[in-house]
mmCIF file of the N, C-alpha and C atoms, coordinates in Angstrom:
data_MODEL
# 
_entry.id   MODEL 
# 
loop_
_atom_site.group_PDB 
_atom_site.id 
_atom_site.type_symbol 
_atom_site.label_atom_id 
_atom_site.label_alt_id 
_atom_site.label_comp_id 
_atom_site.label_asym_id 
_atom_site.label_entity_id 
_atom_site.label_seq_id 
_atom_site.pdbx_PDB_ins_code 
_atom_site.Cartn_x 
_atom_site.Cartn_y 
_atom_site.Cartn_z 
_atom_site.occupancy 
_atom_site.B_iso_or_equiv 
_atom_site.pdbx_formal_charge 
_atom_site.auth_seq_id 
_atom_site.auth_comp_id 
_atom_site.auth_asym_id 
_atom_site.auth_atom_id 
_atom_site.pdbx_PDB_model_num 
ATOM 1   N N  . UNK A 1 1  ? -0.727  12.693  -13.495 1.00 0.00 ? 1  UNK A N  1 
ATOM 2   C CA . UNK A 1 1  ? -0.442  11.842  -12.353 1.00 0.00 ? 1  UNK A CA 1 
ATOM 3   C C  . UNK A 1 1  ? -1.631  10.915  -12.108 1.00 0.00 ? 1  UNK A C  1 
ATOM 4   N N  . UNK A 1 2  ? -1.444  9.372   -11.744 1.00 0.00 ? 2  UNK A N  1 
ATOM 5   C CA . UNK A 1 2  ? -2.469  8.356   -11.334 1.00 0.00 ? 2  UNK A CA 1 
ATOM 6   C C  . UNK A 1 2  ? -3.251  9.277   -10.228 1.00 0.00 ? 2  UNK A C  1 
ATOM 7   N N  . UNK A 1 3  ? -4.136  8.911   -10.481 1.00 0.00 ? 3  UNK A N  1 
ATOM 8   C CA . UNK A 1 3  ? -5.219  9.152   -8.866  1.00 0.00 ? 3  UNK A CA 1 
ATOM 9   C C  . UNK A 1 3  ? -5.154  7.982   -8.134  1.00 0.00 ? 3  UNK A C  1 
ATOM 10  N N  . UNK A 1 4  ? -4.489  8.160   -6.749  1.00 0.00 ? 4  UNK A N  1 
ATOM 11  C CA . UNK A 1 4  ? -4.547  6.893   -6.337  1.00 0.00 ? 4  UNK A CA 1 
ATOM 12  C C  . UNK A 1 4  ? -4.928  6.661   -5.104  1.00 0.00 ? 4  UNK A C  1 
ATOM 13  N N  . UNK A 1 5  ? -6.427  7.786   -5.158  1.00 0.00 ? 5  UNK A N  1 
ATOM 14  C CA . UNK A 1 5  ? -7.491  7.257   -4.373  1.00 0.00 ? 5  UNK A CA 1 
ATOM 15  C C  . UNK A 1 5  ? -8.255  6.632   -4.592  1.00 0.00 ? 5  UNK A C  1 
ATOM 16  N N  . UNK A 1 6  ? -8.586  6.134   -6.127  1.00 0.00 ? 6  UNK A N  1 
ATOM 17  C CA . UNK A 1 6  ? -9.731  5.484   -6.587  1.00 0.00 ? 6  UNK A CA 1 
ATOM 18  C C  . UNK A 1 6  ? -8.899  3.807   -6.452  1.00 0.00 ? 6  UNK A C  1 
ATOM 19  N N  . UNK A 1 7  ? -9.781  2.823   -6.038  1.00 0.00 ? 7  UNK A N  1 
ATOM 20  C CA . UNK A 1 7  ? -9.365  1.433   -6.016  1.00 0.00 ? 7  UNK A CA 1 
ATOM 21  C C  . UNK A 1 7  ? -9.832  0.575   -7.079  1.00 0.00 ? 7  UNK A C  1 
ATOM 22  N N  . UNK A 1 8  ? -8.659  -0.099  -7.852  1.00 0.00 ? 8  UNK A N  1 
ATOM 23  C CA . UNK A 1 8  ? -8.710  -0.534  -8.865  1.00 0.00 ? 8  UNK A CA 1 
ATOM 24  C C  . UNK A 1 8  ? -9.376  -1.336  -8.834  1.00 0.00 ? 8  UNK A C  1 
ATOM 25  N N  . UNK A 1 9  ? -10.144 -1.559  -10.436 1.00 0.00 ? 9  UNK A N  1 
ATOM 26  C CA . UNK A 1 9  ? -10.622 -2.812  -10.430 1.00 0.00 ? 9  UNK A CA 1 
ATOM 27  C C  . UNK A 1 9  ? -10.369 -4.075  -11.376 1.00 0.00 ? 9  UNK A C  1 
ATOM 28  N N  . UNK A 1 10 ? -9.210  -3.892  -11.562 1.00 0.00 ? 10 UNK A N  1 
ATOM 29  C CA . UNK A 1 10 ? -8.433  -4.706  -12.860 1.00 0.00 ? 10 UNK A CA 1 
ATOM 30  C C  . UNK A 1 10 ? -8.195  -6.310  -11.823 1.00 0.00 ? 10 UNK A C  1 
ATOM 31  N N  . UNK A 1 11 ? -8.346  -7.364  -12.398 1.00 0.00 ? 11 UNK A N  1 
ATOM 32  C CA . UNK A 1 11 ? -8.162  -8.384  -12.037 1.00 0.00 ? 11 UNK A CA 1 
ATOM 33  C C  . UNK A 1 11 ? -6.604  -8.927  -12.142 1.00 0.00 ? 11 UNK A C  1 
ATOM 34  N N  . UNK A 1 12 ? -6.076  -9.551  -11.315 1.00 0.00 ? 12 UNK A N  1 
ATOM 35  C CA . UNK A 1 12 ? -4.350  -9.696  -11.916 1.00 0.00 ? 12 UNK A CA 1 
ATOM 36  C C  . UNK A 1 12 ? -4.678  -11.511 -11.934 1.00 0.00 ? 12 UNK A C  1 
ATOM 37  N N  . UNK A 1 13 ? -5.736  -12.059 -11.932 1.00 0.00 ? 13 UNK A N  1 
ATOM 38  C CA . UNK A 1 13 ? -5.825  -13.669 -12.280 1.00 0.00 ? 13 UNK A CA 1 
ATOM 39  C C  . UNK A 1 13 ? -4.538  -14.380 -13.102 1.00 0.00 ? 13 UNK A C  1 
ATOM 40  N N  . UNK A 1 14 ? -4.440  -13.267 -14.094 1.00 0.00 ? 14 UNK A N  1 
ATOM 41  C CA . UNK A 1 14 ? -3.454  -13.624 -14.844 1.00 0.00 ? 14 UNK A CA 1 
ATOM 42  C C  . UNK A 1 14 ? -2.198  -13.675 -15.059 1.00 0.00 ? 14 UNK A C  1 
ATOM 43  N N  . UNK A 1 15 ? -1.821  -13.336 -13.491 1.00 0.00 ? 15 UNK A N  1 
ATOM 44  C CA . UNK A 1 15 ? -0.480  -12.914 -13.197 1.00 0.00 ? 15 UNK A CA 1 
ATOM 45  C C  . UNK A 1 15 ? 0.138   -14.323 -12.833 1.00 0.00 ? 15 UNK A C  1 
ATOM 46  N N  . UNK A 1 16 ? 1.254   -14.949 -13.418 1.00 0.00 ? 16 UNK A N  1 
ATOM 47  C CA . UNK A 1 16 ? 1.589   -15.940 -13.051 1.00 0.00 ? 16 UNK A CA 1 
ATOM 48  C C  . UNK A 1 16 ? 3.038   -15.398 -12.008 1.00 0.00 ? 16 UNK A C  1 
ATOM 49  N N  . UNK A 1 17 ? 3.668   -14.945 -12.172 1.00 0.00 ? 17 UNK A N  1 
ATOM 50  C CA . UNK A 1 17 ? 5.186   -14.445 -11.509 1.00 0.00 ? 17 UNK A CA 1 
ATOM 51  C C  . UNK A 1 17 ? 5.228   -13.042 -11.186 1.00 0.00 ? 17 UNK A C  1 
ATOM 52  N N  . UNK A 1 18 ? 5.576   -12.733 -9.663  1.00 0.00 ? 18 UNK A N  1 
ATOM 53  C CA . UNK A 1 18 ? 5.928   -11.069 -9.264  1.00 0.00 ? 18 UNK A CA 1 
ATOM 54  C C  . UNK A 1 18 ? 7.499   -11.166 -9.046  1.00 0.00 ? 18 UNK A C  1 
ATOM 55  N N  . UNK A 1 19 ? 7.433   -9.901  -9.214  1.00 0.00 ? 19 UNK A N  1 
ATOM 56  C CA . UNK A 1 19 ? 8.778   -9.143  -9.006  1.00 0.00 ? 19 UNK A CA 1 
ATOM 57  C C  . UNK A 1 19 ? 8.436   -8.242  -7.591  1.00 0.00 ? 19 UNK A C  1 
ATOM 58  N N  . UNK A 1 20 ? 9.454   -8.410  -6.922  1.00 0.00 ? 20 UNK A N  1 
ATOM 59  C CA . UNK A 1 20 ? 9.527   -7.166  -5.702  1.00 0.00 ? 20 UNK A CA 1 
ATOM 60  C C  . UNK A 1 20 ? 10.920  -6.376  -5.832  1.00 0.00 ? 20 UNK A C  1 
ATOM 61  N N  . UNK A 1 21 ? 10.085  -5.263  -5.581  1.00 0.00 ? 21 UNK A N  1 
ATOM 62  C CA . UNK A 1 21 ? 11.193  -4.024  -5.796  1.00 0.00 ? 21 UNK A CA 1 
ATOM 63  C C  . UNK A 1 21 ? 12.010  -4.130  -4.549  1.00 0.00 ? 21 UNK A C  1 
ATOM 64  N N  . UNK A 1 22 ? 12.784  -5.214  -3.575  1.00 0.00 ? 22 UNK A N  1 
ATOM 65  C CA . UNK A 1 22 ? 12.606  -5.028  -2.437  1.00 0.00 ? 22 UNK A CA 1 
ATOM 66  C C  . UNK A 1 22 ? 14.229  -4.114  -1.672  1.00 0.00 ? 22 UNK A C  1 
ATOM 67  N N  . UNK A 1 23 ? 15.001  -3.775  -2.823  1.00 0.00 ? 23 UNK A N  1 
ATOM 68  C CA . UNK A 1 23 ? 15.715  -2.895  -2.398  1.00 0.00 ? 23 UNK A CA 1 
ATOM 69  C C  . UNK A 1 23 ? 16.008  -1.757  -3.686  1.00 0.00 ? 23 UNK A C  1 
ATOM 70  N N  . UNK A 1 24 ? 14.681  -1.186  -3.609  1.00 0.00 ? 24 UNK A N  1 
ATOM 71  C CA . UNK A 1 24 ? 14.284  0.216   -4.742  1.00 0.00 ? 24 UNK A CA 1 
ATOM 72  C C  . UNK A 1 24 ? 15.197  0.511   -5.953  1.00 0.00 ? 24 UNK A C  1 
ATOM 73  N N  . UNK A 1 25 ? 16.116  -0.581  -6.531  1.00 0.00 ? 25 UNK A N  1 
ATOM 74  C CA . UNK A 1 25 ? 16.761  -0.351  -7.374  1.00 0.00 ? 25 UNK A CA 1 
ATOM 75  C C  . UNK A 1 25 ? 15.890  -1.078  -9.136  1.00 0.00 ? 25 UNK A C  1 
ATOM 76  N N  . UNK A 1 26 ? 14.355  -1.316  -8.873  1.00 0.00 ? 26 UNK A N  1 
ATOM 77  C CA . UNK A 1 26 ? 13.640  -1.396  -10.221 1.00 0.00 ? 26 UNK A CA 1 
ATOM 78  C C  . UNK A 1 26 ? 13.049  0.024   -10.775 1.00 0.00 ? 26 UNK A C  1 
ATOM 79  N N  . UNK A 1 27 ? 13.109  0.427   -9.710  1.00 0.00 ? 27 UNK A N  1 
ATOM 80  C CA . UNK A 1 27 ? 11.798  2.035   -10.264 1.00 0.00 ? 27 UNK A CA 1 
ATOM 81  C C  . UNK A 1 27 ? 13.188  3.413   -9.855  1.00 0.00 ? 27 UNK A C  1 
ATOM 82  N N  . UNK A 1 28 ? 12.741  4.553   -10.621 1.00 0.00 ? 28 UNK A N  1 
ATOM 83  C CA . UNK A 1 28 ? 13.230  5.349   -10.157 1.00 0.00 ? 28 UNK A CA 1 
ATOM 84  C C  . UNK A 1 28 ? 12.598  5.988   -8.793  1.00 0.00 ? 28 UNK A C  1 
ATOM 85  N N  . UNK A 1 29 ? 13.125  6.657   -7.620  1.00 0.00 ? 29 UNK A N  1 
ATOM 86  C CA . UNK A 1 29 ? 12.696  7.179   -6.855  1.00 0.00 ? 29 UNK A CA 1 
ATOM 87  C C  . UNK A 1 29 ? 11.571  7.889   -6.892  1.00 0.00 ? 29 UNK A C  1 
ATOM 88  N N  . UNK A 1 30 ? 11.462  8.620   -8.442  1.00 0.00 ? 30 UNK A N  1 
ATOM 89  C CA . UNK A 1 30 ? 10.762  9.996   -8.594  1.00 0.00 ? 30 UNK A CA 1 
ATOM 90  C C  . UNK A 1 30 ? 9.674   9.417   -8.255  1.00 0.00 ? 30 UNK A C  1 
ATOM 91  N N  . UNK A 1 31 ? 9.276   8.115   -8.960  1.00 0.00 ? 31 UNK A N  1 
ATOM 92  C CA . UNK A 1 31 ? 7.904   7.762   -9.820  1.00 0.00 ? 31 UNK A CA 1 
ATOM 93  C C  . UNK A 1 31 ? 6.622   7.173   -8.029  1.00 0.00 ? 31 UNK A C  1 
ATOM 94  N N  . UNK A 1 32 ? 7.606   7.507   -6.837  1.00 0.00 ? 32 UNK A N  1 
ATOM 95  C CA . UNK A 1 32 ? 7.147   6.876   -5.731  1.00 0.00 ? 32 UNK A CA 1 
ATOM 96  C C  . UNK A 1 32 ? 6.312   5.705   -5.561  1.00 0.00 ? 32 UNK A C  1 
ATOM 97  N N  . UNK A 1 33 ? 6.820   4.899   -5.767  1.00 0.00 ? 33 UNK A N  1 
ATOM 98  C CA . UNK A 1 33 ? 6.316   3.298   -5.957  1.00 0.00 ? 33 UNK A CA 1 
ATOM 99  C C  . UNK A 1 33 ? 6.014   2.949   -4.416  1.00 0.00 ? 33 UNK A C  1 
ATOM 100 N N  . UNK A 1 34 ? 6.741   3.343   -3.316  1.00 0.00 ? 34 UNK A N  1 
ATOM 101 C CA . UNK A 1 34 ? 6.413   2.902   -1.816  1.00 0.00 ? 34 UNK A CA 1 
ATOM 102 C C  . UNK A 1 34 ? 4.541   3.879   -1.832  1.00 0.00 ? 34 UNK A C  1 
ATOM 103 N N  . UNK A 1 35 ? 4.616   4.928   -1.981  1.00 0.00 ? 35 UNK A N  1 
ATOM 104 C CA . UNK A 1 35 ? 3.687   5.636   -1.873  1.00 0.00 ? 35 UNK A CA 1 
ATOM 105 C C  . UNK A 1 35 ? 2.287   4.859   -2.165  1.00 0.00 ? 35 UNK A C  1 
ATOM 106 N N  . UNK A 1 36 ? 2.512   4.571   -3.434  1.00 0.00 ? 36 UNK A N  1 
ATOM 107 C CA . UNK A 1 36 ? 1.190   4.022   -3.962  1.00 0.00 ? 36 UNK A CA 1 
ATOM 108 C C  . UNK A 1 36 ? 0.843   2.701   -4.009  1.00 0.00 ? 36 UNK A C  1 
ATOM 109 N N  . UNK A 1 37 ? 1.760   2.405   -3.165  1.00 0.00 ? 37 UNK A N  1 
ATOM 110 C CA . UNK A 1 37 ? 1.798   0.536   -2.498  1.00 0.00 ? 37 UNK A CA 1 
ATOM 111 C C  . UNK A 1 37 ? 1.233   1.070   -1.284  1.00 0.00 ? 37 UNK A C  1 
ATOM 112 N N  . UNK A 1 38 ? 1.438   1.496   -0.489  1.00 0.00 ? 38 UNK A N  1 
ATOM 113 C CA . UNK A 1 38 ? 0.630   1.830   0.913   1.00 0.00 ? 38 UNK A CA 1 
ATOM 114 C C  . UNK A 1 38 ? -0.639  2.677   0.638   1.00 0.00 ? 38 UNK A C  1 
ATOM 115 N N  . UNK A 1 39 ? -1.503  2.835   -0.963  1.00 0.00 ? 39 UNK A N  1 
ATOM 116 C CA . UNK A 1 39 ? -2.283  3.509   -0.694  1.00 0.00 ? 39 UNK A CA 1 
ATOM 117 C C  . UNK A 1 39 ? -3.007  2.202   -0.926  1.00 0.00 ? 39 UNK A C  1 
ATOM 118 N N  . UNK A 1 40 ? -2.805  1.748   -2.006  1.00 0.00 ? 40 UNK A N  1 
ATOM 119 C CA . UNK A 1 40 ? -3.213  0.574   -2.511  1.00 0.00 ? 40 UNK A CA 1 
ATOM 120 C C  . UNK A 1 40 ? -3.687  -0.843  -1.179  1.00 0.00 ? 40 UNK A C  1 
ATOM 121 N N  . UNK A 1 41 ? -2.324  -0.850  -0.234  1.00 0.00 ? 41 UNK A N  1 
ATOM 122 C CA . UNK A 1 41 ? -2.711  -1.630  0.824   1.00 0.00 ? 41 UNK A CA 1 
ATOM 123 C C  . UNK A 1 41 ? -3.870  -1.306  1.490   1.00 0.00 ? 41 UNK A C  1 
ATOM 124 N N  . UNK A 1 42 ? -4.040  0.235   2.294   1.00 0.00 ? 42 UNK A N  1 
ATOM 125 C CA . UNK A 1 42 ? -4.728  0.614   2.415   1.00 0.00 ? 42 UNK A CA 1 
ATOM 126 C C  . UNK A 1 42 ? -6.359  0.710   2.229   1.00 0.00 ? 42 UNK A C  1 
ATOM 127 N N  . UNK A 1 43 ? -6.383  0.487   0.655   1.00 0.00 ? 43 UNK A N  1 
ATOM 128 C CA . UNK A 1 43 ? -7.739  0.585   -0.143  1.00 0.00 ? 43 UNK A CA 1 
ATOM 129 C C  . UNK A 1 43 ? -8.131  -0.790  0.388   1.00 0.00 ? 43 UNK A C  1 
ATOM 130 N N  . UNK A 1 44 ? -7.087  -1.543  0.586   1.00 0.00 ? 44 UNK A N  1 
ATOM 131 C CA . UNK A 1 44 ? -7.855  -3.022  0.467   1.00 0.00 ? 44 UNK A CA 1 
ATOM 132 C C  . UNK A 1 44 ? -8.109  -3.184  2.082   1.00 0.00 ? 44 UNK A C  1 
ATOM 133 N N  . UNK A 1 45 ? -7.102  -2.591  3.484   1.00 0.00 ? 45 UNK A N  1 
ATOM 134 C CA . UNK A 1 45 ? -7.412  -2.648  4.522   1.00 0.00 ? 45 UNK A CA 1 
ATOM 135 C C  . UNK A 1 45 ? -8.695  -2.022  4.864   1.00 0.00 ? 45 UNK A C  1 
ATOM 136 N N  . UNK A 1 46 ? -9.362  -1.161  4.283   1.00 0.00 ? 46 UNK A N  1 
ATOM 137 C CA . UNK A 1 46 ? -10.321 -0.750  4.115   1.00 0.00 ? 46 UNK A CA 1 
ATOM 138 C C  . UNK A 1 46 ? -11.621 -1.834  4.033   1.00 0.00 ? 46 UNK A C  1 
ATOM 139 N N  . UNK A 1 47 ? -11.096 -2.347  2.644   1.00 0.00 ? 47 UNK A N  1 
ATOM 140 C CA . UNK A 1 47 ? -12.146 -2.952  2.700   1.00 0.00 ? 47 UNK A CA 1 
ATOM 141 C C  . UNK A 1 47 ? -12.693 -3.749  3.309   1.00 0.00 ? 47 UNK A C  1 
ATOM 142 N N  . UNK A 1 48 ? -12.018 -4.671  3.979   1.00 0.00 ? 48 UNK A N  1 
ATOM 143 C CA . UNK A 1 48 ? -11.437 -5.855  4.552   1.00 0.00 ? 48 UNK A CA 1 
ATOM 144 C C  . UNK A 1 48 ? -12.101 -5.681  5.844   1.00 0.00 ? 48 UNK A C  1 
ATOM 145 N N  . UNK A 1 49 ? -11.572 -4.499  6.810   1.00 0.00 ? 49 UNK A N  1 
ATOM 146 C CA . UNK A 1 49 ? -12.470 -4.116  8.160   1.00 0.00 ? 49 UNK A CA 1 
ATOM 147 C C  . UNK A 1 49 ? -13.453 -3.352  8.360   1.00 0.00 ? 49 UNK A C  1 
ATOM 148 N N  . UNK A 1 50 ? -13.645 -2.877  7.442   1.00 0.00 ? 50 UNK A N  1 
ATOM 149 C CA . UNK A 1 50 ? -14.672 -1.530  7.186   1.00 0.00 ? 50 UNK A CA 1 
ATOM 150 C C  . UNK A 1 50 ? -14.593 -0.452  8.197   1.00 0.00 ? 50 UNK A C  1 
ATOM 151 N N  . UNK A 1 51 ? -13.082 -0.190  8.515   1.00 0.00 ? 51 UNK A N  1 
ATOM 152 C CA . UNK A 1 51 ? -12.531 1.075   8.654   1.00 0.00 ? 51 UNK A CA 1 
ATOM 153 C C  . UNK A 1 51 ? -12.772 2.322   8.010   1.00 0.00 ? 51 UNK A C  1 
ATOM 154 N N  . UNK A 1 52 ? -12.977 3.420   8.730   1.00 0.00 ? 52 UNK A N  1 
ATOM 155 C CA . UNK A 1 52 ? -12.273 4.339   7.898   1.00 0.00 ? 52 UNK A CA 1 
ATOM 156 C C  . UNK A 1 52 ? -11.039 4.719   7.320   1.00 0.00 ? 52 UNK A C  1 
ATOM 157 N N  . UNK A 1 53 ? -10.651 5.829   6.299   1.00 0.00 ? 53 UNK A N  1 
ATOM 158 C CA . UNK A 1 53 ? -9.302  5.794   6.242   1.00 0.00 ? 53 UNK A CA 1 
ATOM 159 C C  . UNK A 1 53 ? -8.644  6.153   7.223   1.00 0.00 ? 53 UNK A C  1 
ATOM 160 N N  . UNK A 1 54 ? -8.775  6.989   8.073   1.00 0.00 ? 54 UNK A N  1 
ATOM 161 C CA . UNK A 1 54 ? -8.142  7.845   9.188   1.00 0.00 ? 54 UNK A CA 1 
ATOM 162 C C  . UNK A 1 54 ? -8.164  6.938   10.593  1.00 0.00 ? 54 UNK A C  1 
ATOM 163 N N  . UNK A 1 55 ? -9.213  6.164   10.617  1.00 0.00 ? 55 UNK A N  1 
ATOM 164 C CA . UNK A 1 55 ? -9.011  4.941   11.790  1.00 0.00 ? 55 UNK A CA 1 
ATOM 165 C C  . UNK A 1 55 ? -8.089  4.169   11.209  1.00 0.00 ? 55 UNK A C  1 
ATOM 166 N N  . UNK A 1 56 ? -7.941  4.046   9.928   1.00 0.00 ? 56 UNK A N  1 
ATOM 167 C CA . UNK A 1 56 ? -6.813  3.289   9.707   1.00 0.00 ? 56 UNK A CA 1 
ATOM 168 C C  . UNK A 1 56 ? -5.520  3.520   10.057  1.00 0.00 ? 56 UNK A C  1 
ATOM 169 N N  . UNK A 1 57 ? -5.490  4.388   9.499   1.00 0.00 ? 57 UNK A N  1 
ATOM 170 C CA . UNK A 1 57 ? -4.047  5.171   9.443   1.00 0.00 ? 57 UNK A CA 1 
ATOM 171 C C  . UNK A 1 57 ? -3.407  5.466   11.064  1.00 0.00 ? 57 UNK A C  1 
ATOM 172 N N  . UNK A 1 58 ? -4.581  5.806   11.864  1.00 0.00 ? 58 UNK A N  1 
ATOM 173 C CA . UNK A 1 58 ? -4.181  5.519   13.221  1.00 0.00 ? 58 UNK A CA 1 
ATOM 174 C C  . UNK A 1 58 ? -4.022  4.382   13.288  1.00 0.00 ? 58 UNK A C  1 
ATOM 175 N N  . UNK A 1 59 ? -4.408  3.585   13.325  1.00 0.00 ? 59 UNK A N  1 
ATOM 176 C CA . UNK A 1 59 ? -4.290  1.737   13.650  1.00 0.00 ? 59 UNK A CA 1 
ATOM 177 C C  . UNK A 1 59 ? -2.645  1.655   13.346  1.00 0.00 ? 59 UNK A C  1 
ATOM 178 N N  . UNK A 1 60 ? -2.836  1.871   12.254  1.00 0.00 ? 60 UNK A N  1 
ATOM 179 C CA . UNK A 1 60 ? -1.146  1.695   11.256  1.00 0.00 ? 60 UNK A CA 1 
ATOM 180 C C  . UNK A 1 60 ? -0.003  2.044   11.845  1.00 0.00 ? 60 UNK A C  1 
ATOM 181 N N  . UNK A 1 61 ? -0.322  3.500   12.698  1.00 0.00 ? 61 UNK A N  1 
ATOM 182 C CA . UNK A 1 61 ? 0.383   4.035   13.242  1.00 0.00 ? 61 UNK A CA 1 
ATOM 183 C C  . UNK A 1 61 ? 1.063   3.358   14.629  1.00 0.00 ? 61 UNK A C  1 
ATOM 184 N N  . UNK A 1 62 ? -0.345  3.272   15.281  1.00 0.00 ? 62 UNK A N  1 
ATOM 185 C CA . UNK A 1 62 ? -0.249  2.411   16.823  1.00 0.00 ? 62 UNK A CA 1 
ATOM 186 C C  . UNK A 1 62 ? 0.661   1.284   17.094  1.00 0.00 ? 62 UNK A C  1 
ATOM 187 N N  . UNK A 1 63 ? 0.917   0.026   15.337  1.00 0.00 ? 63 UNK A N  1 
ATOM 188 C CA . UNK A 1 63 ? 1.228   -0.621  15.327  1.00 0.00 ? 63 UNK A CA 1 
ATOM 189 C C  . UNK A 1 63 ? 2.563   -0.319  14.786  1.00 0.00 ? 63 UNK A C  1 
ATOM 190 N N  . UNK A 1 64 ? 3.193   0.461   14.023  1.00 0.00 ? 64 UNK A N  1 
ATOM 191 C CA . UNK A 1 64 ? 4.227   0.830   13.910  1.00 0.00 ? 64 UNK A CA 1 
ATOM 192 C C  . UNK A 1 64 ? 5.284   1.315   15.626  1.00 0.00 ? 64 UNK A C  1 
ATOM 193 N N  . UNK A 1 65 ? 4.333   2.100   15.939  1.00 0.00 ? 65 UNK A N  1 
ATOM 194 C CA . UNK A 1 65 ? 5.205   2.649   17.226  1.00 0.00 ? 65 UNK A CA 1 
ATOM 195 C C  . UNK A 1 65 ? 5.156   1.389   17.679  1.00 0.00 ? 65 UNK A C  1 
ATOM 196 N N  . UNK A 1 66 ? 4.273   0.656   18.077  1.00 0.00 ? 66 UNK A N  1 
ATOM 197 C CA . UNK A 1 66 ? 4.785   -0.413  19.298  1.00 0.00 ? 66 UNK A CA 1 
ATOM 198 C C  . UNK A 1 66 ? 5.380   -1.465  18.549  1.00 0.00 ? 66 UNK A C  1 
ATOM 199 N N  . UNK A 1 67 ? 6.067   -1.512  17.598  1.00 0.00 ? 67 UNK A N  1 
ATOM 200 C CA . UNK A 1 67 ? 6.998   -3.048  17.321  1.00 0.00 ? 67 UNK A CA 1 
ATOM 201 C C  . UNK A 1 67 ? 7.828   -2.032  16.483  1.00 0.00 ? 67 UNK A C  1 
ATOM 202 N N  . UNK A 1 68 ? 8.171   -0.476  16.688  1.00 0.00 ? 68 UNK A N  1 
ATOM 203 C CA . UNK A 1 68 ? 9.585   -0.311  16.297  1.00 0.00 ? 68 UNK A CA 1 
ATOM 204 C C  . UNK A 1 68 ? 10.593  -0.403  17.625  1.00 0.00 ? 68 UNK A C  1 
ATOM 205 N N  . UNK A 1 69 ? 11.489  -0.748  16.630  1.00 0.00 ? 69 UNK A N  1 
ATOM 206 C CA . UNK A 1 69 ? 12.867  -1.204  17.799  1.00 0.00 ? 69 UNK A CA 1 
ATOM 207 C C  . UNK A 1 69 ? 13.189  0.184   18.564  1.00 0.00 ? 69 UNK A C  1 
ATOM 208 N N  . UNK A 1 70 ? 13.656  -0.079  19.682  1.00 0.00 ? 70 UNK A N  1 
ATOM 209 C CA . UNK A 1 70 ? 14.214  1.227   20.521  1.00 0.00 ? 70 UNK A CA 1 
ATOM 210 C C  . UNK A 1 70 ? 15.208  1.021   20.974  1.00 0.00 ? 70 UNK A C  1 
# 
């Protein structure tokens, strides 16, 4: 299994065109592709505020509850 606490350091410069998985029918379920997109976001929200992970993850949270619909 990837470790996907460590943050990559591969450059994607060379990426001319993405694909979004945006209704989960590219990947199989198993391989959890949402998972390691939110760790990945993460790594970089990190870097970005110089958060911790766990202040993050609260943050994430805070902002989820208050702009889900009720």
């Amino acid at each position: 299994m990837t470790d996907l606490t460590k943050t990559p350091d591969r450059s994607l410069s060379h990426v001319t065109e993405w694909v979004f998985d945006l209704d989960n029918t590219l990947y199989p379920r198993e391989c959890n592709l949402f998972a390691q997109i939110d760790i990945l976001i993460s790594h970089y929200m990190v870097s970005v505020t110089n958060l911790a992970f766990d202040e993050l993850g609260r943050c994430k949270r805070r902002i989820t509850e208050s702009t889900a619909p009720r």
